[in-house]
Short mmCIF file of the C-alpha atoms (twelve columns), coordinates in Angstrom:
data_MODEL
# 
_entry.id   MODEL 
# 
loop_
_atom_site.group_PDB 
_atom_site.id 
_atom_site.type_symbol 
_atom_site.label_atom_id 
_atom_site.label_alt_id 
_atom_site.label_comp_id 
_atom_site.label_asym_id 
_atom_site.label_seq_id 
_atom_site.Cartn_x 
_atom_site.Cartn_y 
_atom_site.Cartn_z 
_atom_site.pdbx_PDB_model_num 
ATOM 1  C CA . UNK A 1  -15.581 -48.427 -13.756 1 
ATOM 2  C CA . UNK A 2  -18.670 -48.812 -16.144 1 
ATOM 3  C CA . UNK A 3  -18.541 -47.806 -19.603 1 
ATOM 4  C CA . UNK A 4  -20.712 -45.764 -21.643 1 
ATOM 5  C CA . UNK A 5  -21.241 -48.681 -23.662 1 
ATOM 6  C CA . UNK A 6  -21.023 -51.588 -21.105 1 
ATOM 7  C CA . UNK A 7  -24.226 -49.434 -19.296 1 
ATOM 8  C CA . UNK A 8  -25.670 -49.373 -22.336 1 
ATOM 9  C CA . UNK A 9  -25.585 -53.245 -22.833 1 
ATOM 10 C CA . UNK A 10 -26.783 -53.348 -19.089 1 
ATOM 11 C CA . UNK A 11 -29.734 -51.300 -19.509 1 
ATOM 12 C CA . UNK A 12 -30.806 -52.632 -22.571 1 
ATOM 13 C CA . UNK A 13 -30.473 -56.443 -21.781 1 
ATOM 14 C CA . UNK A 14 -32.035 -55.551 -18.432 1 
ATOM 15 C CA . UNK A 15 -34.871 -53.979 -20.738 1 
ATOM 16 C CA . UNK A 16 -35.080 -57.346 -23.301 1 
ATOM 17 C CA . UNK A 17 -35.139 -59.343 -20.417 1 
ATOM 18 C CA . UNK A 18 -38.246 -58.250 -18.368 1 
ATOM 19 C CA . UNK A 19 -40.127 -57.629 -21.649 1 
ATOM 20 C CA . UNK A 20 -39.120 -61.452 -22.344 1 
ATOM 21 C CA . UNK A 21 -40.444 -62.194 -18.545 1 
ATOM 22 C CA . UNK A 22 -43.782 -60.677 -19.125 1 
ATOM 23 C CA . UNK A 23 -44.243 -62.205 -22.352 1 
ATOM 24 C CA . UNK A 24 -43.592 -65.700 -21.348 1 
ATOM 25 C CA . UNK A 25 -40.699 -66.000 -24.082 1 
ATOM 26 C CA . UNK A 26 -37.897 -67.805 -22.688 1 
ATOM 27 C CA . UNK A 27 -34.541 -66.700 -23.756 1 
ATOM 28 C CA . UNK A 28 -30.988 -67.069 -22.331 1 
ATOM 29 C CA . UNK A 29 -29.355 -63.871 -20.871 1 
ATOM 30 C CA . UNK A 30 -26.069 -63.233 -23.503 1 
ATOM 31 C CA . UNK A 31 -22.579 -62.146 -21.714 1 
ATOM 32 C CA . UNK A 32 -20.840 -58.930 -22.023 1 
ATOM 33 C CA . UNK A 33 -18.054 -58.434 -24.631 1 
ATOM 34 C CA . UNK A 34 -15.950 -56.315 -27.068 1 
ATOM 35 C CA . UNK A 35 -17.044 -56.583 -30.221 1 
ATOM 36 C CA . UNK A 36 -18.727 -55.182 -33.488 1 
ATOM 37 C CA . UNK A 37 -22.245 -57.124 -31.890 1 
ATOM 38 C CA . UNK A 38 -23.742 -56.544 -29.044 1 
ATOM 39 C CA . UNK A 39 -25.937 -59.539 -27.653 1 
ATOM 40 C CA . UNK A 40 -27.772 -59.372 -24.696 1 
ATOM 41 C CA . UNK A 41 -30.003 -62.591 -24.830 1 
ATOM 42 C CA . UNK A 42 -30.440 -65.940 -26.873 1 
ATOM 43 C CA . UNK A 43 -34.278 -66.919 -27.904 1 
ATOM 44 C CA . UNK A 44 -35.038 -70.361 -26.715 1 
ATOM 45 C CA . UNK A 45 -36.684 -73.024 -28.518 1 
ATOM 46 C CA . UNK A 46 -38.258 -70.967 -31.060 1 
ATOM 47 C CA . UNK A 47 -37.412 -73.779 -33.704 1 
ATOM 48 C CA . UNK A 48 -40.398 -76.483 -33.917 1 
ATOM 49 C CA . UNK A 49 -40.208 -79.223 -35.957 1 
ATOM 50 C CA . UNK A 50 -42.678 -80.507 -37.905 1 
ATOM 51 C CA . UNK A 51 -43.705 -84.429 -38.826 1 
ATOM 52 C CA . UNK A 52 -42.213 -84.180 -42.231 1 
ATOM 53 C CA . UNK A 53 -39.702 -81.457 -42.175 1 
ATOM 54 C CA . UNK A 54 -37.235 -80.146 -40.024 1 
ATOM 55 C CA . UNK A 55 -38.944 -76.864 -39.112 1 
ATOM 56 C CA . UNK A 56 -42.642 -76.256 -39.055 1 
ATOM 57 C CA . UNK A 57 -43.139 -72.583 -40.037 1 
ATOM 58 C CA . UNK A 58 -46.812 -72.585 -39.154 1 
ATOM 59 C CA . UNK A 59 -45.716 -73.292 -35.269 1 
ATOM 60 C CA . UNK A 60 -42.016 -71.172 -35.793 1 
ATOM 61 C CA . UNK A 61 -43.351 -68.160 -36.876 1 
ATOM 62 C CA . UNK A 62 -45.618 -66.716 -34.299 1 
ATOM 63 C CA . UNK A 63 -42.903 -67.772 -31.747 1 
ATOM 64 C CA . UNK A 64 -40.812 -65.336 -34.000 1 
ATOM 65 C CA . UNK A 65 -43.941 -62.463 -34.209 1 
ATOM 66 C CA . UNK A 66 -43.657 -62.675 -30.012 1 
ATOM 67 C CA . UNK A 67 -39.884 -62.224 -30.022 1 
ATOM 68 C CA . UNK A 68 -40.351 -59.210 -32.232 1 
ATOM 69 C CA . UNK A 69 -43.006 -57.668 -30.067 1 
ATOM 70 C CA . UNK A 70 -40.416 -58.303 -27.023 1 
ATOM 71 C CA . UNK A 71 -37.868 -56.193 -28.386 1 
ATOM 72 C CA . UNK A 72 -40.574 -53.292 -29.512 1 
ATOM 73 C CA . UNK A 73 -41.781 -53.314 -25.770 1 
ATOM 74 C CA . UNK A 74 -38.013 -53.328 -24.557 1 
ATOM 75 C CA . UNK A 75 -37.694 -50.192 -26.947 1 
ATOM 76 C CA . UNK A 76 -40.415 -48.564 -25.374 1 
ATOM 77 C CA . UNK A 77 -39.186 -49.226 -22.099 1 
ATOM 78 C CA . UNK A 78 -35.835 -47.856 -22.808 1 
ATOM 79 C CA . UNK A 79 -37.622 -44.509 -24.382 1 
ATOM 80 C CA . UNK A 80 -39.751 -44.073 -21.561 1 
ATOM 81 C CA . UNK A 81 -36.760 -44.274 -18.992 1 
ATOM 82 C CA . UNK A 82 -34.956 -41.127 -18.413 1 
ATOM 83 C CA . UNK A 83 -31.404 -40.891 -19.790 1 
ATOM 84 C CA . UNK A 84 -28.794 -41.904 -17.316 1 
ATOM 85 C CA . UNK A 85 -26.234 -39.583 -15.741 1 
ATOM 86 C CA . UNK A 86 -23.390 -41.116 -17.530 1 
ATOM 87 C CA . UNK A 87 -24.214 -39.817 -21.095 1 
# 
């Protein structure tokens, strides 16, 4: 039996993750469980180090811009989906 919630997870990982796809942004596809948080993927890599310090911002952030624009166009997927029969 699915849960209202475990669908939920489903359908919005299963949203994250094609958005990631098409976007080139390679993440890590989280696991199902109880909890306060509900993760549904891990961004890879986005860290990049620099020659003198241990992160290079100029090279971080726009990694970081595309992972935000993942999640907007996972949103809009989600919105544009009808609601399932469950809820």
């Amino acid at each position: 039996m699915v849960t209202l919630r475990a669908g939920a997870w489903r359908e919005w990982r299963d949203a994250v993750l094609a958005a990631a796809s098409a976007a080139g942004l390679g993440v890590v596809p989280g696991k199902f469980r109880s909890g306060t948080w509900m993760t549904v993927a891990a961004l890879e890599g986005y860290r990049q180090a620099g020659e003198r310090r241990p992160v290079d911002l100029d090279k971080t952030v726009p990694t970081l811009r595309k992972a935000e624009q993942v999640q907007a166009a996972a949103l809009a997927r989600l919105s544009a989906t009808p609601a399932s029969a469950a809820t």
